[in-house]
PyMOL Python script that loads the backbone (N, CA, C, O; Angstrom):
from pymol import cmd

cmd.read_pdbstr("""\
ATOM      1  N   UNK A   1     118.630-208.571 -33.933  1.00  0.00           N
ATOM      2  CA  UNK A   1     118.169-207.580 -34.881  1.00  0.00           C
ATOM      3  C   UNK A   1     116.645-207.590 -34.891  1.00  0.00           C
ATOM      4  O   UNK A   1     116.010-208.626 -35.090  1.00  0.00           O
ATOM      5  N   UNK A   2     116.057-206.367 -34.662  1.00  0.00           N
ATOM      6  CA  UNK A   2     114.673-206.352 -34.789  1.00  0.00           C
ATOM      7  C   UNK A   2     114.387-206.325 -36.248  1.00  0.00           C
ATOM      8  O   UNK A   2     115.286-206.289 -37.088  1.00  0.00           O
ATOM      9  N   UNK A   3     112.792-206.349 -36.609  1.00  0.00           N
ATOM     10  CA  UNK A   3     111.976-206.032 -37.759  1.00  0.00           C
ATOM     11  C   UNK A   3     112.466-204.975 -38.610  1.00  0.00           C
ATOM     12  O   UNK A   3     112.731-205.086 -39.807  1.00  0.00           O
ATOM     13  N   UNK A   4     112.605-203.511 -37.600  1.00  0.00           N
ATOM     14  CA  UNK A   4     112.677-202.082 -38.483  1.00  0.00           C
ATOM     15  C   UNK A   4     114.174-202.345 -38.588  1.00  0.00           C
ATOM     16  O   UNK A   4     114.580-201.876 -39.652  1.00  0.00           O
ATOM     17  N   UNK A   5     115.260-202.988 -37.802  1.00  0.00           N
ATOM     18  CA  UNK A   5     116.496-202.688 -38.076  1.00  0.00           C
ATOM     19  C   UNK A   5     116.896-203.674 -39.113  1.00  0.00           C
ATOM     20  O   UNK A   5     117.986-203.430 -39.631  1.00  0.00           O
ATOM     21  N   UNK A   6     116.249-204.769 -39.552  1.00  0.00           N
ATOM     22  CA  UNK A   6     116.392-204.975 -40.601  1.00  0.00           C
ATOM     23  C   UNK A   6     115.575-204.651 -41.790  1.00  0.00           C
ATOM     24  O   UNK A   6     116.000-204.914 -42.916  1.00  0.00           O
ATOM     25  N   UNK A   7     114.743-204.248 -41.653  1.00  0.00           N
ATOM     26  CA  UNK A   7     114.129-203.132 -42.801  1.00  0.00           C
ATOM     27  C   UNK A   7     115.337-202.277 -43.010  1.00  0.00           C
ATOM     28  O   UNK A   7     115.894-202.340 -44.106  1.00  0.00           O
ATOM     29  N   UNK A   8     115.706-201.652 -42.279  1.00  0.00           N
ATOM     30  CA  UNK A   8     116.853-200.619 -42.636  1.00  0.00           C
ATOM     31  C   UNK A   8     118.008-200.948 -43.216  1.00  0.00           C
ATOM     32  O   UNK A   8     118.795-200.235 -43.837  1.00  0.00           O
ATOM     33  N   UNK A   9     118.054-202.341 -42.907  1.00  0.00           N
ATOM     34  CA  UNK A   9     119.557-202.983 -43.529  1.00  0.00           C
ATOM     35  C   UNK A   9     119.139-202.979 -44.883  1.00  0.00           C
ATOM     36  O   UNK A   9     119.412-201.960 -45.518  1.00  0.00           O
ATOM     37  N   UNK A  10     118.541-203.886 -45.463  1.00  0.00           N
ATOM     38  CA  UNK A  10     118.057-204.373 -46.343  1.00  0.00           C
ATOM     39  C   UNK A  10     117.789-202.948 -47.129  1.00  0.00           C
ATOM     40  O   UNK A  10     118.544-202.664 -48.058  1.00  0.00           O
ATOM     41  N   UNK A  11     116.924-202.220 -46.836  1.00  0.00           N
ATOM     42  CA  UNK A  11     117.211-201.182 -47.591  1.00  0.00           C
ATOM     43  C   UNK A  11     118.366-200.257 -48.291  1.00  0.00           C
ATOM     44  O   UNK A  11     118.670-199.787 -49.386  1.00  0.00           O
ATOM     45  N   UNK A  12     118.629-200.289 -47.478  1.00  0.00           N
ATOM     46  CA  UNK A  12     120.234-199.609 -47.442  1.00  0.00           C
ATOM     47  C   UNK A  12     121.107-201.003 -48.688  1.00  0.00           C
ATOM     48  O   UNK A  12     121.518-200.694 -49.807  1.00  0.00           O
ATOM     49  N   UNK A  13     121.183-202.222 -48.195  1.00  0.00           N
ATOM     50  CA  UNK A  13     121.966-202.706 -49.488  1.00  0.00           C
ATOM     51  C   UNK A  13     121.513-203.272 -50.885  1.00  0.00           C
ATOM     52  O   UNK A  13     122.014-204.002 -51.741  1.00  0.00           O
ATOM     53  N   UNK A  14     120.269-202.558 -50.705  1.00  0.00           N
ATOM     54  CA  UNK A  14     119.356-203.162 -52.082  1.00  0.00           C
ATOM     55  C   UNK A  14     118.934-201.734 -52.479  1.00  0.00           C
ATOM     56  O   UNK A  14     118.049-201.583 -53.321  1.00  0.00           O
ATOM     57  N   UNK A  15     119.419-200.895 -52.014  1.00  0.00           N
ATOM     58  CA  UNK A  15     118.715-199.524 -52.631  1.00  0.00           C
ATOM     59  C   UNK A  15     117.752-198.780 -52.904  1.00  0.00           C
ATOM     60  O   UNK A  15     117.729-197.809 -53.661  1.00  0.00           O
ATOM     61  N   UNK A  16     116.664-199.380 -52.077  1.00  0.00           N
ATOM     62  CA  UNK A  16     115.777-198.897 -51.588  1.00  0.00           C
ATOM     63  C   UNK A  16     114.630-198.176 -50.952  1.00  0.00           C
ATOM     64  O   UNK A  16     115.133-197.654 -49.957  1.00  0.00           O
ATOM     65  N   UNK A  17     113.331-197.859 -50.990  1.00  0.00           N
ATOM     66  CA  UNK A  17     112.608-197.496 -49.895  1.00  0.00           C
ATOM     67  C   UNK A  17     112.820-198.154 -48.602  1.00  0.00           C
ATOM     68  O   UNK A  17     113.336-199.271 -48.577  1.00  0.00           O
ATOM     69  N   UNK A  18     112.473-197.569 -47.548  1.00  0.00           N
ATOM     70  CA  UNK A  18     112.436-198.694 -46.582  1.00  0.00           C
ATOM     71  C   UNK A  18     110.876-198.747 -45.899  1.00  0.00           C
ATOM     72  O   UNK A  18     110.384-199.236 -44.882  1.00  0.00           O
ATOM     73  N   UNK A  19     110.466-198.075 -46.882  1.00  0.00           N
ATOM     74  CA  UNK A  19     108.494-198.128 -47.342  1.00  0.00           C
ATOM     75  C   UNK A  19     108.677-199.514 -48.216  1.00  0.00           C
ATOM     76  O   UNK A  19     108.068-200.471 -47.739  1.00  0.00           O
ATOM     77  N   UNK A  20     109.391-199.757 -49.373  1.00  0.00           N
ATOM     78  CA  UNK A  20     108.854-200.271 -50.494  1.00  0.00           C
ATOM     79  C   UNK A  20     109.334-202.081 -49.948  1.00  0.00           C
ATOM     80  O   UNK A  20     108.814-203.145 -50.282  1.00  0.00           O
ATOM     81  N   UNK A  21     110.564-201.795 -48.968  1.00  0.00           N
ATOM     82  CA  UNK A  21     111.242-202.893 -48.689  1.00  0.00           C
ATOM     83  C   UNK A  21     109.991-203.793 -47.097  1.00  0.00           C
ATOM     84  O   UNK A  21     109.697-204.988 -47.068  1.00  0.00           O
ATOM     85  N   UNK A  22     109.585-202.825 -46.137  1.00  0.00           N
ATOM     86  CA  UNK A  22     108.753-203.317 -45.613  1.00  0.00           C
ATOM     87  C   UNK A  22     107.378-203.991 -45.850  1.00  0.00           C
ATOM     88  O   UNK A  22     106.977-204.980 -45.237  1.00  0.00           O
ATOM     89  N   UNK A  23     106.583-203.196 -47.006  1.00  0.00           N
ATOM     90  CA  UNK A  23     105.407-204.159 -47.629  1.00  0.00           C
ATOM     91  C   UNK A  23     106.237-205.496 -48.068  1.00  0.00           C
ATOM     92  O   UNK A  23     105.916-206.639 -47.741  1.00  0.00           O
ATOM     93  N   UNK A  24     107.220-205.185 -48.768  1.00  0.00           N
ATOM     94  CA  UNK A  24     108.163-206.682 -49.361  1.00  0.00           C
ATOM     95  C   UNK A  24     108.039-207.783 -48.210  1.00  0.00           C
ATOM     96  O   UNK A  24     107.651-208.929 -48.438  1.00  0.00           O
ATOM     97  N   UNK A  25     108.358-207.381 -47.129  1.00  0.00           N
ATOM     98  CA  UNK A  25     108.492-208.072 -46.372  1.00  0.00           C
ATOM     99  C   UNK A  25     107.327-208.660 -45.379  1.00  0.00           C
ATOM    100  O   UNK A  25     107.249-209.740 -44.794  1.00  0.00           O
ATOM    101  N   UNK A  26     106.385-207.442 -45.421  1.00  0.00           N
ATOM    102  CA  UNK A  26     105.396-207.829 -44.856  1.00  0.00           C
ATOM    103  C   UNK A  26     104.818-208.687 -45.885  1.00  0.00           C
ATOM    104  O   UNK A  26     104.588-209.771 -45.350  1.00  0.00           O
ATOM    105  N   UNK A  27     104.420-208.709 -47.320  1.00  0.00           N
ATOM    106  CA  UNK A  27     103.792-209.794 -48.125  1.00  0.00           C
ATOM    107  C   UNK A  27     104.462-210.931 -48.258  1.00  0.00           C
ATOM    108  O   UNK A  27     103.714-211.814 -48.680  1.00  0.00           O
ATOM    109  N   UNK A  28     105.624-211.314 -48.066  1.00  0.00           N
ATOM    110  CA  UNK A  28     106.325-212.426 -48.141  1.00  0.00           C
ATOM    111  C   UNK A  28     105.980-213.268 -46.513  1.00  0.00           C
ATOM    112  O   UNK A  28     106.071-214.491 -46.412  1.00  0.00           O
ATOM    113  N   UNK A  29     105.619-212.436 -45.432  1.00  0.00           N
ATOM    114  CA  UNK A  29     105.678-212.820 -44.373  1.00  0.00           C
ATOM    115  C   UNK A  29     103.964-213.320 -44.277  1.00  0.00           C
ATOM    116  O   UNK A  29     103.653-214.310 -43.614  1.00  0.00           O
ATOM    117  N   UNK A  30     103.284-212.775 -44.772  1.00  0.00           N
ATOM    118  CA  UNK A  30     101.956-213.260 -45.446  1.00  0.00           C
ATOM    119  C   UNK A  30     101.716-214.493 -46.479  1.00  0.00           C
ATOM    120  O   UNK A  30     100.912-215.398 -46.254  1.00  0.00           O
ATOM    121  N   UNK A  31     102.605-214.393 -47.760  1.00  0.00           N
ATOM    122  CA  UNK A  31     102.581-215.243 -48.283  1.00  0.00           C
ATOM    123  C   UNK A  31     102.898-217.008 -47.659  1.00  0.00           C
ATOM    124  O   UNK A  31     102.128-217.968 -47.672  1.00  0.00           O
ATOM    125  N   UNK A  32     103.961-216.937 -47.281  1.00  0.00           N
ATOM    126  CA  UNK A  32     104.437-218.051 -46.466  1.00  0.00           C
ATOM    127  C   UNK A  32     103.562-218.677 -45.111  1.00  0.00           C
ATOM    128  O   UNK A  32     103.475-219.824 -44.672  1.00  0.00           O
ATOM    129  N   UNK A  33     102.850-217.138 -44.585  1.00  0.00           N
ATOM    130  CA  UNK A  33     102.103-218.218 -43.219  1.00  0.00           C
ATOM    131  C   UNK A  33     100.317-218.706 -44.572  1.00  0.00           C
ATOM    132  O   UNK A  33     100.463-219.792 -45.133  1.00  0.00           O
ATOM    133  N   UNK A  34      99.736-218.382 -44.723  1.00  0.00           N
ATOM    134  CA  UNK A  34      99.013-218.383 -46.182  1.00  0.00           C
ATOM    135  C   UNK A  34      99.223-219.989 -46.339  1.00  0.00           C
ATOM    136  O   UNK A  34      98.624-220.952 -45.861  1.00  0.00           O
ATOM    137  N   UNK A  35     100.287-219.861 -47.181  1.00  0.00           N
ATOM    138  CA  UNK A  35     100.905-221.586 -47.407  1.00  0.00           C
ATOM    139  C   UNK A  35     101.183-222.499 -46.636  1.00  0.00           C
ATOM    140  O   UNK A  35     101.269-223.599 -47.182  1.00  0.00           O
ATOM    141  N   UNK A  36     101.403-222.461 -45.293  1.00  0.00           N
ATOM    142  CA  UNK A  36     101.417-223.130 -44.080  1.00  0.00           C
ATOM    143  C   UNK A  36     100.712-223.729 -43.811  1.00  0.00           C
ATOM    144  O   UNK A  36     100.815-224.940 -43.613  1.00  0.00           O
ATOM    145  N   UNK A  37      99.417-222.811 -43.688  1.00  0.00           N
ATOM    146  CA  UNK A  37      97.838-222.890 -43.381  1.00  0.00           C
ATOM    147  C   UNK A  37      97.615-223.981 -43.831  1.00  0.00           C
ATOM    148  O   UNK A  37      97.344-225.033 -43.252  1.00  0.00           O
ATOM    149  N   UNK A  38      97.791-223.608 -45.509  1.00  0.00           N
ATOM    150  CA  UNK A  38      97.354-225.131 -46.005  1.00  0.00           C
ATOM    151  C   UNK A  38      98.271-226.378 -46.670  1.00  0.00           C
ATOM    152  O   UNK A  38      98.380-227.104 -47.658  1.00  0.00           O
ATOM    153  N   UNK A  39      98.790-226.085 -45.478  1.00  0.00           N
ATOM    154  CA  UNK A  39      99.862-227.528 -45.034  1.00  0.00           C
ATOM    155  C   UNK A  39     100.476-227.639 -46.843  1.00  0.00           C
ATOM    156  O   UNK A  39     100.282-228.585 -47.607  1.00  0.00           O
ATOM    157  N   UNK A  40     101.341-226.173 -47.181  1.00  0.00           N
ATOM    158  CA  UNK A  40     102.080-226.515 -48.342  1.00  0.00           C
ATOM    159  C   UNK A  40     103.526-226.151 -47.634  1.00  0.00           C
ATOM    160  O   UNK A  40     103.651-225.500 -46.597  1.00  0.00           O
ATOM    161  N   UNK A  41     104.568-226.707 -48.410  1.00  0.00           N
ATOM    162  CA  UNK A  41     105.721-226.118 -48.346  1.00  0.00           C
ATOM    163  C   UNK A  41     106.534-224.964 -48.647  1.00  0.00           C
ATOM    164  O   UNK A  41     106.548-224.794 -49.866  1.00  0.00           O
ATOM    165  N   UNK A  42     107.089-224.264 -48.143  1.00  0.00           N
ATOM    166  CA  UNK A  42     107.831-223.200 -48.973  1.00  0.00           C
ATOM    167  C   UNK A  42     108.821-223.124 -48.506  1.00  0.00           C
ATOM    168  O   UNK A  42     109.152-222.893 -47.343  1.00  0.00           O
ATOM    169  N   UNK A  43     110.001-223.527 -50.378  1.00  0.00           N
ATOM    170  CA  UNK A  43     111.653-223.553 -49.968  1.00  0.00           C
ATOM    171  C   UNK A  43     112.027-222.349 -50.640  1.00  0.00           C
ATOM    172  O   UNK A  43     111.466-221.996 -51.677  1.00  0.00           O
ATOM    173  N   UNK A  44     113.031-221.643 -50.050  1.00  0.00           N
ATOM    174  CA  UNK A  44     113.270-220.052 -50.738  1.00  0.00           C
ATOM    175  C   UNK A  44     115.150-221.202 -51.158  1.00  0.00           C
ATOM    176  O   UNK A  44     115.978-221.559 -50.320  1.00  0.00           O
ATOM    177  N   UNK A  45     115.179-221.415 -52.490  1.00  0.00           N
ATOM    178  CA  UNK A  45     116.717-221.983 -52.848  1.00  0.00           C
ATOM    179  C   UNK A  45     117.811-221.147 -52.103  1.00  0.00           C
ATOM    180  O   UNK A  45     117.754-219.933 -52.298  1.00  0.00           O
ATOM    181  N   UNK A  46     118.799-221.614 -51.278  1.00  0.00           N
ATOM    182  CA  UNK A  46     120.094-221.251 -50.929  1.00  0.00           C
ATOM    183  C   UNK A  46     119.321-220.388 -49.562  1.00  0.00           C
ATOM    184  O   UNK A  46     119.910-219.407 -49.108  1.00  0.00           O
ATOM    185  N   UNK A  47     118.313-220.716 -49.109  1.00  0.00           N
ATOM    186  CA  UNK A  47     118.201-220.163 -47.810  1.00  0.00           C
ATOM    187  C   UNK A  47     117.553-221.397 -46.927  1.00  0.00           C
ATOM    188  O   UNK A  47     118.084-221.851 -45.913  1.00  0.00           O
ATOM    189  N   UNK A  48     116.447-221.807 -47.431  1.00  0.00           N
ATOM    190  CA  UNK A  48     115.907-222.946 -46.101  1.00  0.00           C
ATOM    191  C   UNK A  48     114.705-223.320 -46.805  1.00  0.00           C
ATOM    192  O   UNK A  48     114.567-223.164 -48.018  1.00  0.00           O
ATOM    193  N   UNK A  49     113.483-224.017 -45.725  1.00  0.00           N
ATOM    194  CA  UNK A  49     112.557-224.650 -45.973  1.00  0.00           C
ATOM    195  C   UNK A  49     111.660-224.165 -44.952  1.00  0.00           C
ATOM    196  O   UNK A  49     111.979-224.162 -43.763  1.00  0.00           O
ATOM    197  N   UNK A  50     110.141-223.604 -45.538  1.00  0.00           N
ATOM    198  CA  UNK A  50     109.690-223.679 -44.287  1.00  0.00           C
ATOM    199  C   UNK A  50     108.178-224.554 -44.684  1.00  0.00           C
ATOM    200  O   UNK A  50     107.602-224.466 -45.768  1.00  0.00           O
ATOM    201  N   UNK A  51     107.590-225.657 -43.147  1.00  0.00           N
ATOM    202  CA  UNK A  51     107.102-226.527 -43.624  1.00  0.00           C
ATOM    203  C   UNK A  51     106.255-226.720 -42.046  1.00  0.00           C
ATOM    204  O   UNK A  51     106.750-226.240 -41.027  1.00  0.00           O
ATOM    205  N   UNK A  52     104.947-227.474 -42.022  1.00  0.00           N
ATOM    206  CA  UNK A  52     104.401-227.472 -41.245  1.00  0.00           C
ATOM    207  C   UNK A  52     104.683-229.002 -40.279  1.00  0.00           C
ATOM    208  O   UNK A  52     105.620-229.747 -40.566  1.00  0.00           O
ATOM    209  N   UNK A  53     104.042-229.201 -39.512  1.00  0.00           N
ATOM    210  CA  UNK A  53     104.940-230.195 -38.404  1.00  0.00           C
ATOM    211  C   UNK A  53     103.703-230.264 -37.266  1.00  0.00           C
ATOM    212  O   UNK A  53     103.340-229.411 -36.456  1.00  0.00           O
ATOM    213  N   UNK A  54     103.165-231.718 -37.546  1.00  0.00           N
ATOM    214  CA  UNK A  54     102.186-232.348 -36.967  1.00  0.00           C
ATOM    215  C   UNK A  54     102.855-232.955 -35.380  1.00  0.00           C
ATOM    216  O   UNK A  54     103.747-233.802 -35.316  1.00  0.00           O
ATOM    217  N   UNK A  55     102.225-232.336 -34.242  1.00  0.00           N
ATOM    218  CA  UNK A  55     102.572-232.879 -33.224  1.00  0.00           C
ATOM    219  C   UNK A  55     101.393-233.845 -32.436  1.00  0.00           C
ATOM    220  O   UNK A  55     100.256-233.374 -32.410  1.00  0.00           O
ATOM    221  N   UNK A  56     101.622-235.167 -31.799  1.00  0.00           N
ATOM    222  CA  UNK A  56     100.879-235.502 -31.312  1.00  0.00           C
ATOM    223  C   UNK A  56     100.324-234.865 -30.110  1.00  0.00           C
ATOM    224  O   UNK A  56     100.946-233.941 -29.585  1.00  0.00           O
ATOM    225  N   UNK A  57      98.922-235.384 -29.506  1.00  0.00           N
ATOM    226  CA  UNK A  57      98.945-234.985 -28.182  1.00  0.00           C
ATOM    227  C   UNK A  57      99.631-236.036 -27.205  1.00  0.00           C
ATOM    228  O   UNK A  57     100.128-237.102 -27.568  1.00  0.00           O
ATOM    229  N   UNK A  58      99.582-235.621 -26.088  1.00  0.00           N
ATOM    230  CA  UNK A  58     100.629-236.002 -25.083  1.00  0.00           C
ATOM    231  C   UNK A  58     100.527-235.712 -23.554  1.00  0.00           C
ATOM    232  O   UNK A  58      99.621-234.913 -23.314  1.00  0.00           O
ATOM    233  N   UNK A  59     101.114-236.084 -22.606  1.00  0.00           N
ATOM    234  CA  UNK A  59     100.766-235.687 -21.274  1.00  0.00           C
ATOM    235  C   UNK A  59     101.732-235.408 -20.891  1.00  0.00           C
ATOM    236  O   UNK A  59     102.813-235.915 -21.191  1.00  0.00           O
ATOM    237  N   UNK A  60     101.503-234.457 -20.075  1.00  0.00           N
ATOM    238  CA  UNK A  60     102.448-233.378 -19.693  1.00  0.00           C
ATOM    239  C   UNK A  60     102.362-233.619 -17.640  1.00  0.00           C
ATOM    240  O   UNK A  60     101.259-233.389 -17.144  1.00  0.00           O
ATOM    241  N   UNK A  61     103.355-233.991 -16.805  1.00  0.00           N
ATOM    242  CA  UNK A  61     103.239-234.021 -15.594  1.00  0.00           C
ATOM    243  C   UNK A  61     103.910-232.209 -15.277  1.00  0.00           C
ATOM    244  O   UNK A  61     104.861-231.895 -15.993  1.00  0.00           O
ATOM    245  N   UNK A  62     103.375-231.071 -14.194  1.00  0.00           N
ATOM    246  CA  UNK A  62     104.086-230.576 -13.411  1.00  0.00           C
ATOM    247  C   UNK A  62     104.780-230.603 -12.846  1.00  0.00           C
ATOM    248  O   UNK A  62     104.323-231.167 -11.852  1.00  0.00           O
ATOM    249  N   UNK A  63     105.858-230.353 -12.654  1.00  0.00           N
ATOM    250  CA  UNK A  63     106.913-230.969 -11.842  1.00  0.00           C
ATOM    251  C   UNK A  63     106.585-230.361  -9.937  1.00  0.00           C
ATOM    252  O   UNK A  63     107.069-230.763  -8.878  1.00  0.00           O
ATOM    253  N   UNK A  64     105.668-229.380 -10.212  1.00  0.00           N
ATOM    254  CA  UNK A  64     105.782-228.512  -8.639  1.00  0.00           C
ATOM    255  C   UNK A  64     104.359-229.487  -8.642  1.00  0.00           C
ATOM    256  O   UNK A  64     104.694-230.638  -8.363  1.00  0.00           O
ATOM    257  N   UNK A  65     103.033-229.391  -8.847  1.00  0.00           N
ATOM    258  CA  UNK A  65     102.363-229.689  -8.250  1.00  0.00           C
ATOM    259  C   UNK A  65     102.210-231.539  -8.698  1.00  0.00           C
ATOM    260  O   UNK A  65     101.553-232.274  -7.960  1.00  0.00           O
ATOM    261  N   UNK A  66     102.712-231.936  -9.614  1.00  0.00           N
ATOM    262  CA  UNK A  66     102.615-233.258  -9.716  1.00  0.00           C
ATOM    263  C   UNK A  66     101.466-233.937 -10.771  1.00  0.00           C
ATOM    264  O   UNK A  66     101.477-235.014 -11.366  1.00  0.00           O
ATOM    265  N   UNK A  67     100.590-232.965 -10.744  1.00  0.00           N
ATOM    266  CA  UNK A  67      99.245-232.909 -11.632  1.00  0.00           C
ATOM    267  C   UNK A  67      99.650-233.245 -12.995  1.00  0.00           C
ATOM    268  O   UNK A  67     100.710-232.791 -13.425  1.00  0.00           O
ATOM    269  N   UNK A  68      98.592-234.322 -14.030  1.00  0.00           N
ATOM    270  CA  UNK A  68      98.891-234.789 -15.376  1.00  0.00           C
ATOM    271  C   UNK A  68      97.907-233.557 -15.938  1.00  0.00           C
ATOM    272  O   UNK A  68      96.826-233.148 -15.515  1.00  0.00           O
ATOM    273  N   UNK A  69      98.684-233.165 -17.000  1.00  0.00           N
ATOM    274  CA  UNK A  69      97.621-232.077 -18.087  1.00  0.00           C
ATOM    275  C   UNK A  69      98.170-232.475 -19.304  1.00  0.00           C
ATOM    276  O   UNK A  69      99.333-232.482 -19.708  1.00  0.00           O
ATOM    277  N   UNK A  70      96.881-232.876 -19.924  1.00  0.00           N
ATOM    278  CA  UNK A  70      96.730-233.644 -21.651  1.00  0.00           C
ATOM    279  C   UNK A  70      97.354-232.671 -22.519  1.00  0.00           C
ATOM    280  O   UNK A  70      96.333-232.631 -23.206  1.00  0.00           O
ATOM    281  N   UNK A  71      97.895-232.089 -22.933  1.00  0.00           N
ATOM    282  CA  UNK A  71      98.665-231.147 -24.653  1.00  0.00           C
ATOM    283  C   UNK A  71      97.901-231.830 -25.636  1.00  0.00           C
ATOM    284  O   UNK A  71      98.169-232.949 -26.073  1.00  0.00           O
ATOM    285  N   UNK A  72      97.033-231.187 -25.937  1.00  0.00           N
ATOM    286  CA  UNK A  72      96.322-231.651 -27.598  1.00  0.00           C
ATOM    287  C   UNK A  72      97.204-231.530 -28.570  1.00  0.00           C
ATOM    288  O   UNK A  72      97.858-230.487 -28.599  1.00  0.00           O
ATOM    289  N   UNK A  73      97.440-232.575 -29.610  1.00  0.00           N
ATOM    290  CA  UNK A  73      97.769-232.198 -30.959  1.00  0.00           C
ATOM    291  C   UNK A  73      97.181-231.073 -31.136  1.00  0.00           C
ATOM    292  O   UNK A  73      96.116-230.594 -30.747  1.00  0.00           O
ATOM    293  N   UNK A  74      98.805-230.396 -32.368  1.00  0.00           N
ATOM    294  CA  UNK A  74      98.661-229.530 -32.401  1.00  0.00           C
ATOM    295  C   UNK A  74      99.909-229.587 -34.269  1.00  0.00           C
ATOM    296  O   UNK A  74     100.752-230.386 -34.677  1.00  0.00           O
ATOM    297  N   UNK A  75      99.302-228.235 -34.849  1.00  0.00           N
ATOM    298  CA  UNK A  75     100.653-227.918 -36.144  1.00  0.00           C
ATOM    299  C   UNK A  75     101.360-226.977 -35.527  1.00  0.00           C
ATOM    300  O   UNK A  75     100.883-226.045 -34.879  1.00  0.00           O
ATOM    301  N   UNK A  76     102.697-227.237 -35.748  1.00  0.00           N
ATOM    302  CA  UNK A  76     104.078-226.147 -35.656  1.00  0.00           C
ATOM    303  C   UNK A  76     104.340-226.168 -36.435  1.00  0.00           C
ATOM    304  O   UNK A  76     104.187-227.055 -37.274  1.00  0.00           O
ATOM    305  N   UNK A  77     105.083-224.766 -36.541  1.00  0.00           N
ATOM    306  CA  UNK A  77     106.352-224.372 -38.165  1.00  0.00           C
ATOM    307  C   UNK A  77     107.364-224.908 -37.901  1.00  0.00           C
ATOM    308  O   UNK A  77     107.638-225.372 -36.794  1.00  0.00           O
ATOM    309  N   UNK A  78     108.122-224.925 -38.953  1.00  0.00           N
ATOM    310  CA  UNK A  78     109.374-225.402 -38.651  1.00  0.00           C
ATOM    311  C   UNK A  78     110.075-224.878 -40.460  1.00  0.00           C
ATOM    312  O   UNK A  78     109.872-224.831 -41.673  1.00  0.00           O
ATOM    313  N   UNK A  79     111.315-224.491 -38.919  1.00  0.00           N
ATOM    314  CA  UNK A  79     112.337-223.950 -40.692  1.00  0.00           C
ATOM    315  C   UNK A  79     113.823-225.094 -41.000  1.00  0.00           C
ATOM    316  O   UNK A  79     114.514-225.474 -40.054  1.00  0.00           O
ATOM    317  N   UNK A  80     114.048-225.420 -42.132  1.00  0.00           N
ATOM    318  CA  UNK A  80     115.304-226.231 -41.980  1.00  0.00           C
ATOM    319  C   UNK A  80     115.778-225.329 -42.783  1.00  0.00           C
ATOM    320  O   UNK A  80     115.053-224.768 -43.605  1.00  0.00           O
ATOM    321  N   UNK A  81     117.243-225.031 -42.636  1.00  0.00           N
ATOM    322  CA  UNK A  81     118.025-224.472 -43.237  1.00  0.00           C
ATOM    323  C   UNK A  81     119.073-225.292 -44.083  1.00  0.00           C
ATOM    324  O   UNK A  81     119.462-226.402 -43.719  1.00  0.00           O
ATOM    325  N   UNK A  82     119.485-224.701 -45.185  1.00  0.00           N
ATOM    326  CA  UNK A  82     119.862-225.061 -46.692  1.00  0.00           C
ATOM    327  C   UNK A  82     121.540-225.245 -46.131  1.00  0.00           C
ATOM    328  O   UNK A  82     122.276-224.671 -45.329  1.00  0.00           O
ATOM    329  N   UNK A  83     121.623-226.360 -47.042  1.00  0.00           N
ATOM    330  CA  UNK A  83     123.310-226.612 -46.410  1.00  0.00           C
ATOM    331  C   UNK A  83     124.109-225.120 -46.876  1.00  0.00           C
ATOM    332  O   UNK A  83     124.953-224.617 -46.134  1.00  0.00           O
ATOM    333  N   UNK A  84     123.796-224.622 -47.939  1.00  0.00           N
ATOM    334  CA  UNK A  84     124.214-223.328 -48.667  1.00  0.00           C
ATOM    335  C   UNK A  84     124.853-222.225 -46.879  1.00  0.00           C
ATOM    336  O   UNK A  84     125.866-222.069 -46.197  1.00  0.00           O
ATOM    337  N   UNK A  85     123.260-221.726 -46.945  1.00  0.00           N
ATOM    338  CA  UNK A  85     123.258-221.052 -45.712  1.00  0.00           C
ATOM    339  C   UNK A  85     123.892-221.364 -44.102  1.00  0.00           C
ATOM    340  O   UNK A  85     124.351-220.553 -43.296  1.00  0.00           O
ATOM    341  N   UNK A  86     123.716-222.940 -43.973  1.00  0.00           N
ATOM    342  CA  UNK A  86     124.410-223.524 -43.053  1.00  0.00           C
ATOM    343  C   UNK A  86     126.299-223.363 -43.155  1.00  0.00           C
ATOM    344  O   UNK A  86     126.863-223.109 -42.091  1.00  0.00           O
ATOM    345  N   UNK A  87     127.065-223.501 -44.271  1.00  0.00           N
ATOM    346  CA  UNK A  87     127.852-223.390 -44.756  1.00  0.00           C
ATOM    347  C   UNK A  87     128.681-222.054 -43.987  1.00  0.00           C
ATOM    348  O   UNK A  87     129.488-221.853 -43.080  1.00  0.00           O
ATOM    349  N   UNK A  88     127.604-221.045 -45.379  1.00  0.00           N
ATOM    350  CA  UNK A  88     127.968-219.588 -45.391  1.00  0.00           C
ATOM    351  C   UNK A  88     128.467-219.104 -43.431  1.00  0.00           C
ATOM    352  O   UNK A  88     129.484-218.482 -43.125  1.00  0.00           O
ATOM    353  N   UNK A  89     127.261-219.693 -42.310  1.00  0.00           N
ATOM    354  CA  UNK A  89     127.644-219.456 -41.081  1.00  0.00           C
ATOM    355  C   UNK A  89     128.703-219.707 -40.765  1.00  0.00           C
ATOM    356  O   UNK A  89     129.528-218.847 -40.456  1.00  0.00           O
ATOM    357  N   UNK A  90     128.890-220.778 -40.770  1.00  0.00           N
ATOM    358  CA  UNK A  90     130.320-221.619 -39.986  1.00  0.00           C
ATOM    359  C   UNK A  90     131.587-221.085 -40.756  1.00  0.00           C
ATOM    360  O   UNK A  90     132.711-221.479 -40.444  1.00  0.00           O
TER     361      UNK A  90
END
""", "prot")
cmd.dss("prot")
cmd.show_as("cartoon", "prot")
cmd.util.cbc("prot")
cmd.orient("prot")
């Protein structure tokens, strides 16, 4: 499912713009990277967690040419999902 086709969903079962439902989504999608930034958490209850994730650096071999290349530390996102939502799938 893309962006607009779930804009359209979402609209459609919340009754909606699918003007009023995309800023929604675009500020929530703002809000959350925002909070990332500064290495806060954000849990939405009965859906997940999203949280930042310190990687070391590390060395990395090529497998074709054989050559070592350093990977700097670095932050990743990371989402865990709510046993709720985990549930609801299965």
């Amino acid at each position: 499912m893309k962006k607009q086709d779930f804009i359209k969903a979402v609209a459609t079962k919340a009754s909606l713009s699918q003007d009023a439902v995309s800023k929604a989504l675009t500020s929530m999608i703002g809000v959350i990277t925002s909070e990332l930034k500064a290495w806060n958490e954000v849990n939405i209850t009965g859906f997940g967690a999203f949280k930042v994730s310190k990687r070391a650096a590390r060395n990395w071999v090529n497998p074709r040419t054989w050559a070592s290349i350093k990977i700097p530390a670095m932050k990743s996102p990371v989402f865990r999902a709510w046993k709720t939502l985990k549930e609801s799938i299965r």
